[in-house]
N, C-alpha and C positions, 0 to 999 in steps of 0.2 A: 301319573302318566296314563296315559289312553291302553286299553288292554292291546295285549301282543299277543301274537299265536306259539302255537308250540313249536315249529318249525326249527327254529334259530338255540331256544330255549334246550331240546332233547339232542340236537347234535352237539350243542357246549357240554352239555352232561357226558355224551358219547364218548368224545374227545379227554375230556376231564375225570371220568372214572367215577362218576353220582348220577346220584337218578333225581331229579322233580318230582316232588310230590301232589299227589291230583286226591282233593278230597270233596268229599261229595257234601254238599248244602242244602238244608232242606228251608228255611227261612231266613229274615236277615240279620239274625243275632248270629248266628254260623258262618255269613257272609263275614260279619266283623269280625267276629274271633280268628278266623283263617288270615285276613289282609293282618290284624294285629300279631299274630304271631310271624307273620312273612316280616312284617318290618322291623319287628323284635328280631331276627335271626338275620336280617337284611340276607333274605330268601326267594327264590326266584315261587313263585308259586302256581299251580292250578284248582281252578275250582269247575266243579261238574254237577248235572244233573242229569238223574236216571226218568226214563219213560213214565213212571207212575208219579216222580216229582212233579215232572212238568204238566201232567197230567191234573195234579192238583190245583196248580197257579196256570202258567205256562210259560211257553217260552220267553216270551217279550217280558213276564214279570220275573223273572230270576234272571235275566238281562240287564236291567233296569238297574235291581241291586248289586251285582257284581260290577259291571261296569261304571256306577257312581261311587265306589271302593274304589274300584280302580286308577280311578281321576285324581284320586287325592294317595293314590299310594306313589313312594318311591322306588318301590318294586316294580319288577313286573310280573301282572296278572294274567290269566289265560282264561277265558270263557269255554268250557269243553260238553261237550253233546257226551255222556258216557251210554254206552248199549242204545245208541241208537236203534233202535227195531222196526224200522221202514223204511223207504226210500222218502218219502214225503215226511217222515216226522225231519228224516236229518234234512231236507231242505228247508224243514219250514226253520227248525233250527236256525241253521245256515244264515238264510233272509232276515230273522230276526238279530241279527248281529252276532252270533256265536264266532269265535275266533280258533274252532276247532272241532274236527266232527268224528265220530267215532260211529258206524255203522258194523252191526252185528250179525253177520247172514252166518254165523257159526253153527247155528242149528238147520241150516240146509244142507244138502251134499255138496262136493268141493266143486263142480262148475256151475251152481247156483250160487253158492258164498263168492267166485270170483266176480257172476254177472250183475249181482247187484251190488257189489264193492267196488266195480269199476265205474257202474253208474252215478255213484254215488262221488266218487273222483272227479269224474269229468264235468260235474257240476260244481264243487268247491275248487278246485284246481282253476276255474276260470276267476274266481272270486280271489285268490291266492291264499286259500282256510285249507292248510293240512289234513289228511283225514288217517283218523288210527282204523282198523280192522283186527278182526279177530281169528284167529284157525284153531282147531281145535276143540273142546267144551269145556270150559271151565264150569265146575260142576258148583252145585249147592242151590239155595233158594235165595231172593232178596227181595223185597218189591213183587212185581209183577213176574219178575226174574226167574224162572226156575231152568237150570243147566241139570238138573235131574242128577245120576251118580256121576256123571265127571266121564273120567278113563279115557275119552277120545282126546289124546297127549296130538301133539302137534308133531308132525312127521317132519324132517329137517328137510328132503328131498320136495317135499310137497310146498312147503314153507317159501323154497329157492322159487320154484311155479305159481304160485302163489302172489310174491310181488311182482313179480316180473310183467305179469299178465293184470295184476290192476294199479301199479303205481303207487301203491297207499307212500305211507311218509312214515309211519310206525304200527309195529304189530304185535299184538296182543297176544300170547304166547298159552299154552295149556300144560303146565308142569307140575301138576299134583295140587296147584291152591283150589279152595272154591270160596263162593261169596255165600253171606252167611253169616252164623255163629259154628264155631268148630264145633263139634262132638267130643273130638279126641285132640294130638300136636299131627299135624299137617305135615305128611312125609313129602318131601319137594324132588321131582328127579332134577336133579341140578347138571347131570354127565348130559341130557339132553338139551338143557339151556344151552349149554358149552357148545354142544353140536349147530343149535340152530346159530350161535354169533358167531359160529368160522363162516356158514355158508350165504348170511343175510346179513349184509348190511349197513340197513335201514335200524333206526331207535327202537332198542324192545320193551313191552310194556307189561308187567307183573300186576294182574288182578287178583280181587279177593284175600285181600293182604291181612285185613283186620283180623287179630290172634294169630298171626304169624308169628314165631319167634325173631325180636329184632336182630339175631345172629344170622339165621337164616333170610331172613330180607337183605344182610347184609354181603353172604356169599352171592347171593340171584345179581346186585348189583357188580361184583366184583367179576361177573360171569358174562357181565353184559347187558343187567336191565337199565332204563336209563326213565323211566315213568314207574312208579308205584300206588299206585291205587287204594285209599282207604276210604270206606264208605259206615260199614255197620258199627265201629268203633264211636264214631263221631255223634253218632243217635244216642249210643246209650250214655256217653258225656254229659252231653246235652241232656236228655230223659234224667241220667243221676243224681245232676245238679237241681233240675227244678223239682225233683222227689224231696231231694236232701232241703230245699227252701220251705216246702210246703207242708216237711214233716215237724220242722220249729216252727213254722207260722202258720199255723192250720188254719188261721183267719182270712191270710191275706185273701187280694183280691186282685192288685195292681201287677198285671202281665212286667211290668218293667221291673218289679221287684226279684221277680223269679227267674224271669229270663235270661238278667244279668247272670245269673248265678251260673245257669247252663252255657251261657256265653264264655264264661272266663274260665269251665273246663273241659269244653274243648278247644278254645285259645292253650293249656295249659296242656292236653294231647296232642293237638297240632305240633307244637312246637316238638316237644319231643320224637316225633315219628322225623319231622323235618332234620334232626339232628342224625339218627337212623340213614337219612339218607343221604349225607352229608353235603347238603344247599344249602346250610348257614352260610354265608359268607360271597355267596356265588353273587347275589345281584349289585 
């Protein structure tokens, strides 16, 4: 099927008490392992790319491979902008066919996060492409990424001001995760997720997921997230598999050889995190 946006996708999960999972792709062997494990799970699924991804190929090329996955999938797939970090990156996004924009003025102060979250609205919103936004900092390094120590948690009153004043369609929430590799286990305040789903809403969105404990991913959803985010997890899968090919084949040389390998375990953590978030079954 033709890719779909998140819109439709994060309010059935709202309503239904699961989140969609949104994993981030860095080539097209990770493009298929994700559609493969979505249709193994017959899972509603999302796939994204961060600033420095696209940076590497770009927009139109990680377009290109998602949405021709998506044509021959029987799921539905979502094309998502993750940390947008401009107003012109997430349009060029946007115009490049993305079917979901995520613009990140989180490291501004809060009337600057709203001025350029609403600009960023009134341009996808004419186009009918949902846009996620962030409040708060979710801390840690990733990519080009760095949210630095975190602690600026998401205020539940500011949150209510927040959408109201840019319209977004889902919001990214700041409740202890960061992006990254952990240090230590990731203490999550969970009594402020709670706060922010009495007072918003609109779909919430839990980043920096990878090494999170899957119990704890699973209260955040039960709390009210309804997108979950994994990104660094799926690198070192990937990174694992073609280490583990190339330490028995120290001759190869054929990328298809190895890449399979890296392909089919993050196909084989995909699924699993998909399970986590209980979208088996949903598409």
């Amino acid at each position: 099927m033709s890719l779909v946006t998140t819109k439709e996708l994060l309010l059935d999960a709202q309503k239904n008490g699961y989140a969609v999972g949104a994993f981030n792709v860095e080539n097209m062997e990770m493009v298929q392992a994700v559609v493969a494990a979505a249709e193994e799970l017959k899972s509603p699924v999302i796939m994204q790319t961060t600033p420095s991804t696209i940076k590497y190929a770009s927009p139109e090329m990680f377009y290109a491979n998602v949405a021709a996955a998506a044509k021959d999938a029987s799921v539905p797939v979502v094309m998502h902008l993750d940390h947008g970090s401009s107003f012109e990156l997430a349009v060029h996004a946007f115009r490049a066919g993305y079917t979901s924009i995520m613009i990140d003025g989180s490291h501004s102060v809060f009337e600057e996060n709203i001025a350029i979250t609403k600009s960023v609205v009134d341009v996808c919103h004419a186009g009918n492409v949902p846009v996620e936004a962030e409040l708060g900092k979710v801390g840690g390094k990733e990519d080009d990424l760095d949210g630095g120590n975190g602690g600026g948690y998401t205020v539940p009153s500011e949150a209510v001001e927040f959408v109201e004043k840019t319209g977004i369609d889902s919001l990214a929430v700041a409740i202890g995760t960061a992006h990254g590799v952990y240090k230590g286990t990731p203490k999550l305040d969970v009594e402020r997720l709670s706060e922010i789903r009495e007072v918003v809403s609109i779909p919430l969105v839990l980043h920096g997921t990878s090494g999170v404990p899957d119990e704890a991913v699973k209260e955040c959803i039960r709390r009210g997230i309804c997108k979950v985010n994994y990104a660094t997890d799926l690198r070192i899968a990937f990174s694992n598999g073609v280490k583990e090919y190339l330490t028995a084949n120290p001759d190869a040389f054929d990328p298809k050889k190895y890449n399979a390998v890296g392909r089919e375990k993050v196909k084989e953590y995909v699924m699993s995190k998909m399970l986590v978030c209980g979208s088996n079954g949903r598409a």
